[in-house]
Residue, then its C-alpha position, 0 to 999 in steps of 0.5 A: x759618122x752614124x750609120x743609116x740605121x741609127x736615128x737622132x742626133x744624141x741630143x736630149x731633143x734628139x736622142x738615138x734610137x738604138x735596138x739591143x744587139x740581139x735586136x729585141x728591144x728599142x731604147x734610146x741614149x743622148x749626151x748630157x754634157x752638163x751632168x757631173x760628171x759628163x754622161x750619156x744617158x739611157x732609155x730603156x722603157x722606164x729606166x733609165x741608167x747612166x754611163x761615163x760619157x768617157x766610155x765612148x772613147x775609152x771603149x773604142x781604144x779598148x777594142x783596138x788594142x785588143x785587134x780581135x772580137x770581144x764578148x759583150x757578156x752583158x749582166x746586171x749590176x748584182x751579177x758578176x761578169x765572165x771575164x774578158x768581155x766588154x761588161x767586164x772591162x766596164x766594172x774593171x779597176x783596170x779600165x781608164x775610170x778605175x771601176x764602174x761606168x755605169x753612174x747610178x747605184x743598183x743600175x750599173x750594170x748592162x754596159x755590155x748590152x747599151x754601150x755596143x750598138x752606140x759605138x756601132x752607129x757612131x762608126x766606131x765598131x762593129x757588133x754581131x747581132x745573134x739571138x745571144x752571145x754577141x761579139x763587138x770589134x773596133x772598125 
């Protein structure tokens, strides 16, 4: 279920309209069940990055076994990630897809940034939405 301030379907016709958690910047993301492997895709201005579409589920499951409020840490791809925050766990040879979600070399990183607030529209999470240091828990 999509909360009432997510809008679109998460079609490419129909992306969602997603705010950063911080609440800052717009950017948009669809599935693309077609790409290999499957993917959800990103729009932010420009750029455009691409994640596991697994991600949902899997980071879903994550946050659940973990009970508790997790730190995005949101980084870029060059930048290592603090442990124990969702940006970690998305790079993790732990993690379900052993390693990275994001898709596209250079741009993998920001998982922490993009990913939380479609798990949040979606019904899935809920994520604080401070200026900085944000934290996300399943619902």
């Amino acid at each position: 279920m999509i909360n009432a301030d997510a809008k679109g379907s998460g079609t490419r016709e129909d992306p969602w309209v997603l705010k950063t958690p911080s609440g800052s910047s717009e950017y948009q993301m669809y599935r693309d069940e077609a790409a290999d492997p499957p993917a959800l895709v990103c729009v932010v201005g420009k750029t455009v990055l691409f994640y596991r579409l697994t991600c949902i589920e899997e980071l879903h499951a994550m946050l659940r076994a973990r009970g508790d409020w997790v730190p995005l840490g949101s980084a870029d791809e060059q930048k290592a990630a603090a442990d124990g925050t969702v940006e970690a766990w998305g790079r993790s040879p732990d993690n379900p897809v052993g390693g990275w979600y994001g898709l596209k070399k250079g741009l993998r990183g920001r998982f922490g940034m993009y990913v939380p607030p479609l798990l949040e529209a979606l019904g899935l999470a809920e994520v604080e939405h401070n200026p900085r240091n944000n934290r996300m828990r399943a619902v």
